[in-house]
C-alpha positions in Angstrom: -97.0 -42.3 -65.6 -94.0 -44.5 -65.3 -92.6 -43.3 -69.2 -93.4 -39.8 -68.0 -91.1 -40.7 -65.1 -88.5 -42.5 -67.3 -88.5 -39.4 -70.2 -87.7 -37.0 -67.4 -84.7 -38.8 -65.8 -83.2 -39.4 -69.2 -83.5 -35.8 -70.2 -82.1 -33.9 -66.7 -79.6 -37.0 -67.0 -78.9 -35.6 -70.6 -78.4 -31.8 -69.8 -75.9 -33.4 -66.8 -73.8 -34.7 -69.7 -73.9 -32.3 -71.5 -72.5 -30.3 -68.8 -69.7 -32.3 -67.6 -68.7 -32.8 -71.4 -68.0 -29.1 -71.8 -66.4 -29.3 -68.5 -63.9 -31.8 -69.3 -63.2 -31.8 -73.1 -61.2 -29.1 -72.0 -59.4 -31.5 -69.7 -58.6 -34.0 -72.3 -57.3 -31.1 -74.7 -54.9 -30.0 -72.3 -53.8 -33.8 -71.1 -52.9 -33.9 -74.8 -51.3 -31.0 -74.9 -49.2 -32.0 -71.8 -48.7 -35.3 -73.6 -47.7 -34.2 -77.0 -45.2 -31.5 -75.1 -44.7 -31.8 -71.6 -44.3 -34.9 -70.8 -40.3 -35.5 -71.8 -39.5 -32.5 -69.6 -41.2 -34.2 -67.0 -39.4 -37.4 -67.1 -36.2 -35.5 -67.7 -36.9 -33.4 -64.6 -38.2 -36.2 -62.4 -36.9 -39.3 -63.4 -33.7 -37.8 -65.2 -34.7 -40.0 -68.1 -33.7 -38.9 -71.7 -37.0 -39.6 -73.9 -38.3 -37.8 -76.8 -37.6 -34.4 -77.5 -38.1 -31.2 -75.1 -40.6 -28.3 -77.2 -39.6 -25.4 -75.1 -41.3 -23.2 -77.5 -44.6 -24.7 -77.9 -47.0 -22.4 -75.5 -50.1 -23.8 -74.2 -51.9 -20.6 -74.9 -53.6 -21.0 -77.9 -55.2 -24.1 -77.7 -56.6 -22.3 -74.1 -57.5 -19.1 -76.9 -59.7 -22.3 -79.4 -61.1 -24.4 -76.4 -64.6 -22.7 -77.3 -64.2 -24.1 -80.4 -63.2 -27.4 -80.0 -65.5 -27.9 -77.0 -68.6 -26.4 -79.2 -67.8 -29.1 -82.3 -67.3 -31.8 -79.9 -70.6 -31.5 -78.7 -72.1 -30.9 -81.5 -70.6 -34.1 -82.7 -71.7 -36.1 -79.5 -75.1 -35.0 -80.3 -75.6 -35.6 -83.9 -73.4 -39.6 -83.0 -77.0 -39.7 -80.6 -74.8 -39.8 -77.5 -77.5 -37.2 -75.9 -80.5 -39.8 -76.7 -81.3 -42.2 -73.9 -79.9 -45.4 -74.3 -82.3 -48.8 -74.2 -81.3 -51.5 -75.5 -79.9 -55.0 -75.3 -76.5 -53.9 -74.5 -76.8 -50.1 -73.7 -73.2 -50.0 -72.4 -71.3 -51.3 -75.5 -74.2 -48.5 -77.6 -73.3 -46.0 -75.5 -69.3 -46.6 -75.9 -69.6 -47.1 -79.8 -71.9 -44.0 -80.1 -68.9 -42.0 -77.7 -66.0 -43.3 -80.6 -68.2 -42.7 -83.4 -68.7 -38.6 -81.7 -65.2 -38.4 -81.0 -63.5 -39.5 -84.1 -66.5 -37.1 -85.9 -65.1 -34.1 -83.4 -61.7 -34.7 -84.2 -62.3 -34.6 -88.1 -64.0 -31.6 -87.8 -61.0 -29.9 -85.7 -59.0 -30.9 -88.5 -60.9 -30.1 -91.0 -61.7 -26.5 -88.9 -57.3 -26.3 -88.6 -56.8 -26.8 -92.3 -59.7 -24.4 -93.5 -59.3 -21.1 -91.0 -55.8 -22.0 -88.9 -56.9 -21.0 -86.0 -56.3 -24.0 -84.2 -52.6 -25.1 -83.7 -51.8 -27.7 -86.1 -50.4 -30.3 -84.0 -51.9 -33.7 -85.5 -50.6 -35.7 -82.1 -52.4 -33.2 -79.6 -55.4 -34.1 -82.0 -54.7 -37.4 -81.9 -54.3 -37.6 -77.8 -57.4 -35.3 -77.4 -59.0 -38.4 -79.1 -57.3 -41.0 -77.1 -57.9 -38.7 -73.9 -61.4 -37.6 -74.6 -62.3 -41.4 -75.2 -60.9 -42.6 -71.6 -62.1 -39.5 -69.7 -65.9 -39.1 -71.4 -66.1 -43.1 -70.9 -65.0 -42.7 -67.3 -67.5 -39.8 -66.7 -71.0 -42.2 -68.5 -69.5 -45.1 -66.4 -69.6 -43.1 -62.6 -73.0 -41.0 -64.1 -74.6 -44.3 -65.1 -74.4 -45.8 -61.3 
């Protein structure tokens, strides 16, 4: 009874996941984006600090127009790197963080292998790049608060 128990924590703490994944991929795609081309206007702006160069033409838009896209491989990537499993172990944390690197890097490949083949998605390598770094920090934050 106490498996039965155990299975159906693991999978309702699963679907959870999965949720707040596609809720804040998204997040980490536009904190990129705001990284990559944003972020010298702001210290220009704020701080009055020349750093960088100011995009005025990059538009935000159509990395909103791919999100879909990015969020579906993502997933599916976080699924197939067994981040959706439940996670026993000796050291379930450290799993759980490699298993969250080895989904991301696999995501990010297959966004860049996604903007070479169709061009759909902008081909900024840095956003792809700080979606990485981003999606790391943020998806480790969320298991982290989830896990307590």
């Amino acid at each position: 009874m106490k498996q039965n128990t155990y299975y159906r924590f693991w999978k309702y703490s699963a679907i959870l996941r999965l949720v707040l994944d596609a809720l804040l991929i998204p997040v980490a795609v536009i904190l990129a984006y705001g990284a990559k081309f944003k972020l010298t206007w702001f210290f220009q702006t704020i701080f009055s600090v020349q750093i960088g160069q100011v995009y005025s033409s990059a538009q935000i838009e159509p990395y909103l127009h791919v999100l879909g896209i990015i969020v579906l491989l993502w997933i599916v990537a976080f699924h197939f790197s067994g981040l959706y499993r439940p996670f026993i172990g000796t050291m379930p944390v450290i799993d759980e963080f490699v298993k969250l690197v080895k989904g991301a890097s696999i995501a990010t490949l297959e966004v860049l292998v996604v903007t070479f083949i169709f061009k759909v998605i902008p081909e900024s390598r840095y956003v792809l790049f700080y979606t990485w770094l981003f999606g790391i920090l943020i998806l480790t934050w969320e298991f982290l608060i989830t896990a307590l």
